[in-house]
C-alpha positions as MATLAB code, in Angstrom:
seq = 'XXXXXXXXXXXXXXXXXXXXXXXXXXXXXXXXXXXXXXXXXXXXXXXXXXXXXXXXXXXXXXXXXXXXXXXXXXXXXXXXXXXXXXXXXXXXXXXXXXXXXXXXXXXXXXXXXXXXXXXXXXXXXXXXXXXXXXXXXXXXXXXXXXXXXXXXXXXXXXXXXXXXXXXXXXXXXXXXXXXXXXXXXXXXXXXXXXXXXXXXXXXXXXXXXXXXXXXXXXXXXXXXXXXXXXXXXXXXXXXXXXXXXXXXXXXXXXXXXXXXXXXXXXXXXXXXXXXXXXXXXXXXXXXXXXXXXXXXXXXXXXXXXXXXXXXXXXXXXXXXXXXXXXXXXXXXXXXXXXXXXXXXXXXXXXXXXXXXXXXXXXXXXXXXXXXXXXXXXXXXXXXXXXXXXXXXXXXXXXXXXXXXXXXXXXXXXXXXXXXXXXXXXXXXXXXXXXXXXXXXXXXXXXXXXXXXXXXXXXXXXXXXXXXXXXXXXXXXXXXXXXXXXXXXXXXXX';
ca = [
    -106.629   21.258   39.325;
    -107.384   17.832   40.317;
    -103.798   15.460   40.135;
    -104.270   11.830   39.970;
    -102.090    9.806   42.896;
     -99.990    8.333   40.018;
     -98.737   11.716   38.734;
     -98.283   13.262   42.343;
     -96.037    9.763   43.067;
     -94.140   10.926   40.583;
     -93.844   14.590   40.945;
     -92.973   13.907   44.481;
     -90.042   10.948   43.206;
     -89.034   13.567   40.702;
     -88.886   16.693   43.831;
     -86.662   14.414   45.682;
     -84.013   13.819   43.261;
     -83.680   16.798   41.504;
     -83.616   18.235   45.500;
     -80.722   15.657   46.076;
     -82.830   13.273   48.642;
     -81.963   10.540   45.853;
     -78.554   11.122   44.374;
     -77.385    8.697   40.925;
     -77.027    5.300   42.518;
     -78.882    5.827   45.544;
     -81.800    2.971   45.950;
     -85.227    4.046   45.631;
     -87.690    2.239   47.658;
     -89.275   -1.016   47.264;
     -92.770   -1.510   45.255;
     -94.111   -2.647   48.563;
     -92.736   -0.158   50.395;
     -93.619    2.797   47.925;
     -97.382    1.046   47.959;
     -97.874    1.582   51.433;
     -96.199    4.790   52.144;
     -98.613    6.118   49.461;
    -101.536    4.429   50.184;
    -102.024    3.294   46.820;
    -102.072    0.032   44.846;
     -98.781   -2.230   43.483;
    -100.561   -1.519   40.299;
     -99.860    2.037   40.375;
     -96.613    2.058   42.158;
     -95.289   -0.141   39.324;
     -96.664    1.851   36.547;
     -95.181    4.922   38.448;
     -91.573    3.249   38.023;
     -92.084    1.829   34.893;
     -92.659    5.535   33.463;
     -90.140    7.305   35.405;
     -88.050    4.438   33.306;
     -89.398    5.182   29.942;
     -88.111    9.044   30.764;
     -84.956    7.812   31.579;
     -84.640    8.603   35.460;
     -84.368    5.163   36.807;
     -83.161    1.898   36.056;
     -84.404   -1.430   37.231;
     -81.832   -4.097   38.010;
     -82.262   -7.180   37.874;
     -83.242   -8.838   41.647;
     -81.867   -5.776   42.918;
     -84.002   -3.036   43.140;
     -84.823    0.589   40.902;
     -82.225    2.959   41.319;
     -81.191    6.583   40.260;
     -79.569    7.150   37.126;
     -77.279   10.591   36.232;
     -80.076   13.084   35.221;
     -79.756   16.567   34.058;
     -81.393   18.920   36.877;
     -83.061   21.175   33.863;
     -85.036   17.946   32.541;
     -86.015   16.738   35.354;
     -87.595   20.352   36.401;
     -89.398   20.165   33.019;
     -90.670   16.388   33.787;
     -91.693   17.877   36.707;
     -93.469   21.240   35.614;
     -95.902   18.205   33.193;
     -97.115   16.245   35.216;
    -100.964   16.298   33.942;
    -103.307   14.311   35.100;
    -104.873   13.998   31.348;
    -101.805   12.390   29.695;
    -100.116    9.462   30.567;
     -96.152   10.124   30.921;
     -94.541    9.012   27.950;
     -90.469    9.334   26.134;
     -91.431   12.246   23.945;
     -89.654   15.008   24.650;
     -86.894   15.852   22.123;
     -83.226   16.925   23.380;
     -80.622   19.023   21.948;
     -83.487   20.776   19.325;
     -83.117   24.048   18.174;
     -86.185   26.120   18.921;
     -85.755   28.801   16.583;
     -87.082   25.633   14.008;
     -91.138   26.852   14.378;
     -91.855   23.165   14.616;
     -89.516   21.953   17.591;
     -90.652   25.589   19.203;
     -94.617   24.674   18.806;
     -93.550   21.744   20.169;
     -91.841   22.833   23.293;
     -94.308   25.111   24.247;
     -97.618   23.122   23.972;
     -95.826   20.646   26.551;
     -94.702   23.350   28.388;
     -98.559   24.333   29.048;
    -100.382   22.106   28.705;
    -101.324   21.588   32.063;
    -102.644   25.423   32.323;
    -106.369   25.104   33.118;
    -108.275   28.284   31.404;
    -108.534   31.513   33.513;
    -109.214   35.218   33.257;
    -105.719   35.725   32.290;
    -105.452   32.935   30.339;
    -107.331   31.220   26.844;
    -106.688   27.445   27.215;
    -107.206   26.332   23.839;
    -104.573   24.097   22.781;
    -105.686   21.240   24.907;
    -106.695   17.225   23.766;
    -109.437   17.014   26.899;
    -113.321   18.218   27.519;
    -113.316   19.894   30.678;
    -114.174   17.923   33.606;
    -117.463   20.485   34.077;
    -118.938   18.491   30.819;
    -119.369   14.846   32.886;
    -121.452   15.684   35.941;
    -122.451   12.537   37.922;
    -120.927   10.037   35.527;
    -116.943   10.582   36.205;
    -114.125    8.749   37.107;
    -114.164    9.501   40.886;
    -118.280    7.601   40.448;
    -116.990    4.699   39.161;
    -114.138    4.122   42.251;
    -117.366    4.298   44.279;
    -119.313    1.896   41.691;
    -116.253   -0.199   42.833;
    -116.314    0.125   46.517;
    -120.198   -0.995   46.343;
    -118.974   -4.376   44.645;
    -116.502   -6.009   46.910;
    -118.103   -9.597   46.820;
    -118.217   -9.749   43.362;
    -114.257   -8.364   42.903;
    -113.162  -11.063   45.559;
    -115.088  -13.704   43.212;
    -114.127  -12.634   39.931;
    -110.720  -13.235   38.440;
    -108.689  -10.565   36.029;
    -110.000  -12.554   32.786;
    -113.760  -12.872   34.154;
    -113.610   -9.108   34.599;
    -111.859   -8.254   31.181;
    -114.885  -10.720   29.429;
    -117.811   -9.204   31.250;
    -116.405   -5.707   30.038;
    -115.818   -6.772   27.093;
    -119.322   -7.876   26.603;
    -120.754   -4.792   27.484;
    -118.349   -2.894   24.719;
    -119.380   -5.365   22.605;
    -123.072   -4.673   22.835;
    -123.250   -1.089   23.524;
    -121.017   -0.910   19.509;
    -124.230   -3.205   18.010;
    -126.216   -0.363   18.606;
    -124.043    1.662   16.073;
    -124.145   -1.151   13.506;
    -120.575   -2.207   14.806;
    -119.549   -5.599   15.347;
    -116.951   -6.305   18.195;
    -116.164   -9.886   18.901;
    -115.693  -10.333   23.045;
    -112.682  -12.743   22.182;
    -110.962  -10.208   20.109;
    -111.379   -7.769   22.787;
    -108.138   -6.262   25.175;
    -108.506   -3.794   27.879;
    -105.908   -1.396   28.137;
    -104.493    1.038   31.079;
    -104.738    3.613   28.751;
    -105.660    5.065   24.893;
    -101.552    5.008   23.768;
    -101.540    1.500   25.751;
    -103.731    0.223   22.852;
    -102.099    2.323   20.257;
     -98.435    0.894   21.543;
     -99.728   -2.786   21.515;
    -101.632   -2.533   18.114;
     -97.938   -0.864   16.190;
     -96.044   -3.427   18.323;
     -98.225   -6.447   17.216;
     -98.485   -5.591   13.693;
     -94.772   -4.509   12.675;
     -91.874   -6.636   11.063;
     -88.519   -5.875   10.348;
     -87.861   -3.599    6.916;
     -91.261   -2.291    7.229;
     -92.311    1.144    8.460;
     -95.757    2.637    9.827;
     -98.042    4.488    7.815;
     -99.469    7.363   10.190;
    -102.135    9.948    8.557;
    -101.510   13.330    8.726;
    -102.123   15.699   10.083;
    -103.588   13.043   12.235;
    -103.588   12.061   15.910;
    -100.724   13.456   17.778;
    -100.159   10.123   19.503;
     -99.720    8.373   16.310;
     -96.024    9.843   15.491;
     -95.103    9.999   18.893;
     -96.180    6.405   20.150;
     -94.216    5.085   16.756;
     -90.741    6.889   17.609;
     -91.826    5.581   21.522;
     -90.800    2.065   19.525;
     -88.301    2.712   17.656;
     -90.001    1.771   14.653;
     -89.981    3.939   11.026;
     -92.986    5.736   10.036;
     -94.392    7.669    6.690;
     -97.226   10.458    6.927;
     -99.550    9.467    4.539;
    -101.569   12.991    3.380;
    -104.910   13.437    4.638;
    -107.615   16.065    3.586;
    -109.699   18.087    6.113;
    -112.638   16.869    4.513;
    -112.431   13.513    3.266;
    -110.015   11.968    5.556;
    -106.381   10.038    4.577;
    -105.979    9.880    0.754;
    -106.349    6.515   -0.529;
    -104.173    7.502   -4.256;
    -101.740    8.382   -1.996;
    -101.109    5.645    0.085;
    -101.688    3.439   -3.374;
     -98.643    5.147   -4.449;
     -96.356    4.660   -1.734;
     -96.700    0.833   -2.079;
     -96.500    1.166   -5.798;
     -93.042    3.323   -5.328;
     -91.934    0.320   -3.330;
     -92.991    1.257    0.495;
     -93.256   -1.552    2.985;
     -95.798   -0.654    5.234;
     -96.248   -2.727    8.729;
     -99.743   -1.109    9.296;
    -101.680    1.962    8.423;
    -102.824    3.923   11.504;
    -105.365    6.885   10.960;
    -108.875    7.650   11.902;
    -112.030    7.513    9.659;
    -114.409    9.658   11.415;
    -113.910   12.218   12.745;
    -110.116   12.563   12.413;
    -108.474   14.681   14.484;
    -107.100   17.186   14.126;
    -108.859   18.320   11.218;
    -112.237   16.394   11.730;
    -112.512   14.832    8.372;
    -114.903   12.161    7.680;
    -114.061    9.761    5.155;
    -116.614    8.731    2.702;
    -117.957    5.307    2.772;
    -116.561    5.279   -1.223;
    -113.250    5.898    0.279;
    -113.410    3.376    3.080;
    -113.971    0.449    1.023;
    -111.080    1.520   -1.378;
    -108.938    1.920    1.789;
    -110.149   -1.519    3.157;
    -109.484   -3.536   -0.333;
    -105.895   -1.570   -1.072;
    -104.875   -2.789    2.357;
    -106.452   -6.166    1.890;
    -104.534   -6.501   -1.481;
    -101.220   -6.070   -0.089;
    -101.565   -7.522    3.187;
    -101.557   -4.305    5.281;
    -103.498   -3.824    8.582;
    -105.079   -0.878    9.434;
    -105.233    0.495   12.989;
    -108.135    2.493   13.118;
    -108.368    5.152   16.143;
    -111.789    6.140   16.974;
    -111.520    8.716   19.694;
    -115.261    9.795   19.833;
    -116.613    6.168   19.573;
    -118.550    6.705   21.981;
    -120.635    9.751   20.986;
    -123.485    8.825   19.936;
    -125.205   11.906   18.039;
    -121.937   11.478   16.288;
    -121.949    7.934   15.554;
    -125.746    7.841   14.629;
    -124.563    8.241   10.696;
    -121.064    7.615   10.850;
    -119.748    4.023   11.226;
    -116.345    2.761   11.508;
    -114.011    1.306    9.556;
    -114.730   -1.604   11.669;
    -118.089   -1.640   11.055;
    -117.094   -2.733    7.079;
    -114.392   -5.256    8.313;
    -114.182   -6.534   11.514;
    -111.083   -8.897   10.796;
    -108.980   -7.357    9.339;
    -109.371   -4.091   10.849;
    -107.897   -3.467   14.604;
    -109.984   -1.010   16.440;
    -108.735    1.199   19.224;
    -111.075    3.301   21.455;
    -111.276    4.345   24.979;
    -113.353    6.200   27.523;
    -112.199    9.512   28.080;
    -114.924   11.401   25.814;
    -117.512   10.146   27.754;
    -116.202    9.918   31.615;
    -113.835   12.272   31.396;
    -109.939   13.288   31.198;
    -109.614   11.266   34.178;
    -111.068    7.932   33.084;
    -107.410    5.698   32.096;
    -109.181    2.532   30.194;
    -108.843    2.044   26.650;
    -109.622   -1.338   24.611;
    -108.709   -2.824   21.573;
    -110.416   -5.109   19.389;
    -108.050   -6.983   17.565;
    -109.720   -9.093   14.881;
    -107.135  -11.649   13.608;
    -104.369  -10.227   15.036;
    -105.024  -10.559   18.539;
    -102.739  -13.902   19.018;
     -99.745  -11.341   18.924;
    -101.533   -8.432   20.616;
    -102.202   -9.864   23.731;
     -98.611  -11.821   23.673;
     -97.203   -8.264   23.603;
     -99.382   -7.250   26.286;
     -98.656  -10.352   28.881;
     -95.008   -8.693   28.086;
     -96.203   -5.390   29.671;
     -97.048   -6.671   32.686;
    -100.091   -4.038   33.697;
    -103.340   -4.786   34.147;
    -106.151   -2.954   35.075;
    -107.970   -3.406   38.212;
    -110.331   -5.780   38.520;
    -112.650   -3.159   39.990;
    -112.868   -0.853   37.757;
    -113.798   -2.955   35.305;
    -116.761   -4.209   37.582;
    -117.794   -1.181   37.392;
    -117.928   -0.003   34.234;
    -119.305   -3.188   33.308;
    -121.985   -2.294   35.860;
    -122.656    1.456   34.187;
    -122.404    0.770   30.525;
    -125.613   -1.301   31.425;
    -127.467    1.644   33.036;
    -130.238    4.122   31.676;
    -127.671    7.038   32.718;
    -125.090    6.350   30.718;
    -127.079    6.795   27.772;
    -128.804    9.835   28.870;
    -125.268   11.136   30.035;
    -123.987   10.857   26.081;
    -126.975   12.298   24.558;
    -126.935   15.538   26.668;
    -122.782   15.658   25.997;
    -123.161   15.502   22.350;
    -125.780   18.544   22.678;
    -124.184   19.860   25.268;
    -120.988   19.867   23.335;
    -122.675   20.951   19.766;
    -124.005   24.191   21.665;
    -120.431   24.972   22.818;
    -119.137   24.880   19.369;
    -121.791   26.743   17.869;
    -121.562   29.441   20.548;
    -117.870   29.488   20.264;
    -117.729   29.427   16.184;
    -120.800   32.100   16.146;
    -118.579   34.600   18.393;
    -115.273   34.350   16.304;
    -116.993   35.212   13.117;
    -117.548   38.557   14.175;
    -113.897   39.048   14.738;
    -112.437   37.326   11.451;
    -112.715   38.006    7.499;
    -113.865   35.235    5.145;
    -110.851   34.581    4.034;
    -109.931   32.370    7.103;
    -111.331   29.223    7.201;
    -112.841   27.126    9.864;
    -114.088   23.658    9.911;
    -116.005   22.146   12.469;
    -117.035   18.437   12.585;
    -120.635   16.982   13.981;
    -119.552   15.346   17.641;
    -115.838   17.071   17.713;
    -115.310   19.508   20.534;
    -112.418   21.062   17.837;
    -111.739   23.641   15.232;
    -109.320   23.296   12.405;
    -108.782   27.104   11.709;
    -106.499   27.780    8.379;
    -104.790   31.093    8.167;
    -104.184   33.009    4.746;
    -101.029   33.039    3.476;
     -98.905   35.986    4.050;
     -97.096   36.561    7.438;
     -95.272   33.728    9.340;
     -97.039   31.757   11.360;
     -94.145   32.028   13.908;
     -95.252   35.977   14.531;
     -98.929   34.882   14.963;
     -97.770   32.148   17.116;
     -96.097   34.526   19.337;
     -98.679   36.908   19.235;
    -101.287   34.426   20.414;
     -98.383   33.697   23.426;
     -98.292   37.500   24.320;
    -101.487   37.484   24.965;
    -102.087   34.177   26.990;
    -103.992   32.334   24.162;
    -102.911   28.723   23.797;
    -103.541   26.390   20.414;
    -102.311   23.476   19.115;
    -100.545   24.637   16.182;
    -100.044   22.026   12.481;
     -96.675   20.897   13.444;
     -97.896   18.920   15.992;
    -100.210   17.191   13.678;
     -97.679   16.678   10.498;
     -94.539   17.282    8.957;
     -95.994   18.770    5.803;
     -95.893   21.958    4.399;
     -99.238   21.824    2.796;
    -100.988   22.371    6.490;
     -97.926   24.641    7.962;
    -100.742   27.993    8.651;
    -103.324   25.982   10.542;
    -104.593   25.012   14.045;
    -106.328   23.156   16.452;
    -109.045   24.815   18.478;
    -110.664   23.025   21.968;
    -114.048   25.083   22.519;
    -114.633   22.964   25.500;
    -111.517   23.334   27.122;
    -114.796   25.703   29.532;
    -118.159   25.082   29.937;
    -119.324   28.536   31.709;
    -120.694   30.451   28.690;
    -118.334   33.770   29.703;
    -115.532   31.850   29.717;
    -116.410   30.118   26.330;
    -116.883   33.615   24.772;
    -114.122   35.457   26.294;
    -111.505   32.507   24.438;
    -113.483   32.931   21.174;
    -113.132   36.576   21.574;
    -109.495   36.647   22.292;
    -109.055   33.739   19.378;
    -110.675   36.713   17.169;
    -108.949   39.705   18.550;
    -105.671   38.025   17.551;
    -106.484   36.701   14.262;
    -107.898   40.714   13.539;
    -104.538   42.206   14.831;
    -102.318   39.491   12.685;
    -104.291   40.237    9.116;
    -103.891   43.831    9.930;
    -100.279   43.660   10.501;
     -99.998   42.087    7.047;
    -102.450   43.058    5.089;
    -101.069   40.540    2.620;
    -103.094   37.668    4.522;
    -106.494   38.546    2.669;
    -108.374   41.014    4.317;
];
């Protein structure tokens, strides 16, 4: 497995304390000195110590310097055993839990693997990426060259010029989906839960909480207890999306909500869709009471997807604050995410000048420079058949394993499942039958709180791309599932 210089910077920082090279006090080194010993960029040496502060290793004092803070050996071995290159490093890893709670257990152990790459002896299923195996030519690693290629232009062009001329490209590559993105409103991000951090930060006041759909995306919860702010899961049905009569009464009951965070199409986990009928209720409730909604569009950028689904955006491109990034289409590795911000981008990019990182001035050269090429769009149409295959391959193998009684929902562009379990048995026996026998999901807690959703979970069918392997998970997914509703034959066989 490929590890991106950040995350081996940090493994390495992490290695050295917990091996007592850097003992509590102790100075670490300089930005500049870190930057050159690692033949990397300040950019990333910064962002390296501004996350190892986030996870509460380090401090940063004032004209002085980062040092080491008093860190429990066990935590920082687990900091250590996560470093994936997929996910940027962020505070959410709960202390002091009790795992024989199912929820704080599914919790522990999806962080606990999900760096484990799918194998013979082991059905990676659980995870958020495609592999790497989808993106041929049109990576990460191709863009860094892109870069290289450009050096006039990067020594001409300032961080702003760079941010508009990306932005421009966004900006028309959305018109062709019937999407309207306004290049002033738009903010490049480092990341996808950059943009989700700014877009909460920016929106919230005091007294108000966050409503988050759910199940929804599993950054939403997480990136809201990242700031300390309140939230409310706001129910949201596998097929239609968030619940609109829901929501209404929450505000009714006398709920002060900062923003409303979900995603209309596509929604992960579940991949609901919500009806246009739905999204103008949605847009005119939040309207009425002077909510913003934060709409996450993960697979904005799949076009055999997008060719009959538009965003919420698409219906209101003020009031609604868009947040999208790359990674479906270059890759796990790709970082940038953007924002577009409508009227609330006075406050969005004021929080972001307060972050201090910005992305380099190459890279967005670059993908300026590809966004306006014939690949790219030839690259997206053979992923979204290249991924519908997949799914059909995988879903066609795990029927002949499973009863009608389970059910399984798929959703046009979505590399997922959303596989529901009968009721009978607890899920906390099939969950550790499923870890017996190396097969690794993403089970409902990490999606919601609720009860109502408690027996389902999240399949990847393009965690692989080599049909065997694809088969093999779908038939160990099956073999499972078979042994479970046999064990209790309460669960509707």
């Amino acid at each position: 497995m490929k590890t991106t210089k950040k995350n081996r910077i940090m493994a390495d920082l992490l290695t050295s304390i917990n091996n007592g090279i850097y003992l509590a006090g102790d100075k670490l080194p300089s930005l500049r000195s870190l930057t050159e010993a690692n033949d990397t960029s300040l950019y990333t040496a910064m962002n390296v110590y501004n996350d190892l502060i986030a996870l509460g290793v380090i401090e940063n004092r004032l004209r002085s310097g980062y040092f080491v803070l008093p860190v429990d050996h066990k935590y920082l071995d687990e900091l250590t055993r996560k470093m994936d290159k997929s996910k940027p490093i962020q505070q959410m890893v709960e202390h002091g839990y009790d795992s024989s709670v199912f929820g704080y257990y599914v919790f522990e152990q999806y962080y606990l693997n999900a760096a484990r790459l799918p194998s013979q002896k082991c059905f990676q299923l659980s995870g958020e990426d495609i592999s790497s195996e989808y993106f041929g030519i049109i990576t990460y690693d191709n863009i860094q060259r892109i870069a290289k290629t450009l050096t006039n232009e990067i020594n001409c062009s300032g961080f702003d010029e760079a941010e508009n001329r990306l932005a421009l490209q966004i900006a028309r590559w959305m018109l062709n989906y019937k999407c309207l993105l306004m290049i002033k409103y738009i903010t490049i991000t480092s990341n996808i839960n950059e943009a989700l951090l700014l877009a909460m930060r920016a929106c919230h006041s005091e007294g108000k909480v966050i409503g988050i759909e759910s199940p929804g995306h599993l950054g939403f919860a997480y990136c809201a207890r990242f700031l300390s702010i309140g939230y409310r899961e706001i129910r949201s049905d596998p097929d239609t999306g968030l619940c609109v009569e829901d929501l209404a009464s929450a505000i009714d009951s006398g709920v002060k909500f900062s923003s409303v965070v979900l995603s209309s199409c596509n929604s992960p986990p579940t991949g609901a869709v919500m009806p246009e009928s739905n999204k103008r209720r949605l847009i005119e409730l939040c309207g009425k009471n002077g909510i913003p909604i934060i709409e996450y569009d993960g697979c904005g950028y799949t076009s055999t997807f997008r060719s009959y689904c538009n965003p919420l955006k698409a219906m209101d491109h003020e009031s609604v604050i868009y947040v999208s990034d790359f990674s479906k289409v270059y890759g796990p590795n790709f970082p940038l995410g953007f924002i577009e911000s409508g009227k609330h981008t006075k406050m969005l990019q004021f929080q972001k000048t307060l972050s201090n990182a910005r992305v380099p001035v190459s890279e967005m050269l670059a993908l300026s420079e590809l966004l306006l090429t014939e690949n790219t769009v030839r690259h997206i149409e053979k992923l979204g058949k290249d991924i519908h295959a997949v799914v059909a391959l995988f879903k066609k193998t795990l029927a002949g394993y499973i009863p009608d009684s389970v059910s399984v929902k798929e959703s046009p562009g979505s590399p997922f499942l959303w596989i529901t379990l009968p009721e009978g048995g607890s899920m906390r026996s099939f969950c550790n039958l499923a870890y017996e026998n190396n097969v690794l999901l993403a089970y409902a807690p990490l999606f919601s709180a609720t009860l109502t959703v408690h027996r389902s979970f999240r399949v990847n069918c393009c965690a692989a791309k080599k049909p065997k392997q694809i088969i093999a998970g779908a038939e160990a997914l099956g073999r499972i599932i078979s042994e479970f509703l046999r064990q209790y034959p309460g669960t509707g066989r």
